[in-house]
C-alpha positions in Angstrom: 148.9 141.7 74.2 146.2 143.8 72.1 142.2 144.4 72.5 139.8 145.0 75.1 141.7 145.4 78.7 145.1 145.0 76.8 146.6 148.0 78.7 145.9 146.9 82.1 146.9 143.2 81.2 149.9 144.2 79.8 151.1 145.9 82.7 150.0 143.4 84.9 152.0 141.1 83.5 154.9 143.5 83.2 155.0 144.5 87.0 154.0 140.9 87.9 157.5 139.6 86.1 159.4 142.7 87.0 158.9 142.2 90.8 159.7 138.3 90.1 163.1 138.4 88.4 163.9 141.5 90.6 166.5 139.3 92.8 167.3 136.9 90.4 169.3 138.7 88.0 173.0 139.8 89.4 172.9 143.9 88.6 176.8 144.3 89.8 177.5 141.6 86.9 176.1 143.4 84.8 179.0 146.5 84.8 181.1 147.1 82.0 182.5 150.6 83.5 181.5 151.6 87.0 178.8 154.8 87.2 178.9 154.9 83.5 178.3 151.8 81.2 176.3 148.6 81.8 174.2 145.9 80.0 170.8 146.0 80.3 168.4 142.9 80.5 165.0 143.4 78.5 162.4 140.5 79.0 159.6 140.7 75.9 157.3 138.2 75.4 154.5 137.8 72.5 151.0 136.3 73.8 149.5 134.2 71.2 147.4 132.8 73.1 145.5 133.9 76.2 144.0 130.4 77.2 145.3 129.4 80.5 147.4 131.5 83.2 149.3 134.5 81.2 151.8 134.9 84.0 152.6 131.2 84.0 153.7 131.0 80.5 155.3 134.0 80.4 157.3 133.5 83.8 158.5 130.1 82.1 159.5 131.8 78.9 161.7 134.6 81.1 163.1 132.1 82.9 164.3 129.8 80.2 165.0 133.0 77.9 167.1 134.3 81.2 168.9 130.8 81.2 170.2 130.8 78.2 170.8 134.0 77.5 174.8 134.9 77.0 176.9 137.8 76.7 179.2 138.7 74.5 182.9 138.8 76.0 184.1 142.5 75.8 187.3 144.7 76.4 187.7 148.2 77.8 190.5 149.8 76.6 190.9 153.9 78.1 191.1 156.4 75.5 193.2 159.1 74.0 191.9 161.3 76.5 191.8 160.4 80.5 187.9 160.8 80.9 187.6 158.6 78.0 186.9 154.8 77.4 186.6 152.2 74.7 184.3 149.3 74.8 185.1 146.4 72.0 182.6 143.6 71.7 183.6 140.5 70.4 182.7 139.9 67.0 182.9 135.8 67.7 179.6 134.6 68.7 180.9 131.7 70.7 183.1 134.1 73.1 180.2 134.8 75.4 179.2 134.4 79.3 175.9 133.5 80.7 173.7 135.8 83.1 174.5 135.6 86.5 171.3 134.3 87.9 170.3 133.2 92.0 167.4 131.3 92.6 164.9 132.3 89.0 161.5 131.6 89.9 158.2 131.2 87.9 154.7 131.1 88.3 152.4 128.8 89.3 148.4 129.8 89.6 145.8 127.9 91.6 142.1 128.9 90.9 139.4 127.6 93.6 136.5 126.3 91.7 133.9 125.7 94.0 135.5 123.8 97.5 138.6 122.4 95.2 141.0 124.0 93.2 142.6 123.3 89.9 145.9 124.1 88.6 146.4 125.9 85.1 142.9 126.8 85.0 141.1 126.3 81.5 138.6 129.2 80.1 135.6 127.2 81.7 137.2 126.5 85.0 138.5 130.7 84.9 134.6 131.8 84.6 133.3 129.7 87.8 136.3 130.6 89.4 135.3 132.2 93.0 139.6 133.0 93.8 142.5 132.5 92.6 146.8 132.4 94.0 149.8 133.0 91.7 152.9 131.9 93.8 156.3 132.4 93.0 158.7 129.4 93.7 161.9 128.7 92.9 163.5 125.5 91.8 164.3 124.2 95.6 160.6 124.8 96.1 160.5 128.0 98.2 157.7 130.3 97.6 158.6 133.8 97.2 155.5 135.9 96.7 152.0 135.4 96.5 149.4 137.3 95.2 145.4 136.7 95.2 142.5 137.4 93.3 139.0 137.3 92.9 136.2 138.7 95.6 135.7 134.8 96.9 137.7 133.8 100.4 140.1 130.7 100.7 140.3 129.1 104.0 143.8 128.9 105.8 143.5 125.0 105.4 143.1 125.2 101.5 145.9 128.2 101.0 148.1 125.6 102.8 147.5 122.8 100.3 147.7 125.3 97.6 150.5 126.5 98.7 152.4 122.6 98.8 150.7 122.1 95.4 152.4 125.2 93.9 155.5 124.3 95.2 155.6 120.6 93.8 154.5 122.0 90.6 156.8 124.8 90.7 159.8 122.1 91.2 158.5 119.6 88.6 158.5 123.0 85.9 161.2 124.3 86.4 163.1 120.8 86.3 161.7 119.9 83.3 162.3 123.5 82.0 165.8 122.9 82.5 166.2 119.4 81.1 164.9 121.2 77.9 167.7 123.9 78.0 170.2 121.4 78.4 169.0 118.3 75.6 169.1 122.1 73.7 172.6 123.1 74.5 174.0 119.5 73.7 172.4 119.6 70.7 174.5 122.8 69.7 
């Protein structure tokens, strides 16, 4: 993201997402050669647009991104010399393996306007906003994290009913997410 407060957005966002997908991914998976050689996962994401909750849309484009991303197959051969190894990638594109993922969650923001709350705040409903909750959730509904902001105060009766909402809503995204991957990967 670039302009005014780009920095601090940027690694808002970045800490936000890094802290979600922390469990999700399986890092011992992820070895080609123990203590030496391993694949590493990068998540970037482009912001065109900065209308509506950032960390939403770019929690849903990790986790579909994450979902279909694949591996190429590889060998490790040892070398001439003891110490040393080989790593040979695939050159077929089809000879691949998917992440090994548990439980991906995304994002799902509530902003109290006034004594209700909305979810995937517009611009207008962002600038009256008194508070606002980002909860994690995975696709079974469980919420993972939670994080607030603004200076206004949310009564333990509403955080409850935000807290069902965002886990509904979590569900429904996420399965929808992945009946988009998979009319995708048929398609292919």
């Amino acid at each position: 993201f670039e302009g005014r407060g780009a920095d601090t957005l940027n690694v808002q966002l970045t800490t936000g997402l890094e802290r979600m997908l922390r469990r999700a991914i399986d890092v011992k998976s992820l070895c080609i050669v123990p203590k030496l050689q391993c694949w590493v996962v990068y998540v970037d994401a482009t912001v065109l647009d900065s209308s509506g909750s950032l960390a939403d849309a770019v929690s849903m484009a990790a986790y579909a991104a994450l979902n279909t991303t694949t591996i190429p197959s590889i060998e490790v051969v040892k070398g001439d010399q003891s110490a040393e190894t080989i790593i040979e990638v695939s050159d077929d594109p089809f000879e691949t393996t998917s992440l090994v993922l548990h439980h991906v969650p995304i994002t799902v923001s509530l902003t109290k306007v006034g004594s209700c709350f909305v979810v995937d705040a517009s611009a207008e409903e962002e600038a009256c906003k008194s508070a606002g909750v980002t909860f994690t959730v995975d696709a079974e509904g469980m919420i993972t994290s939670t994080s607030k902001s603004g200076t206004g105060g949310i009564s333990p009766a509403m955080l409850m009913e935000m807290m069902k909402v965002a886990s509904k809503s979590g569900v429904a995204l996420i399965k929808r997410i992945d009946q988009v991957i998979e009319r995708n990967e048929k398609r292919q």
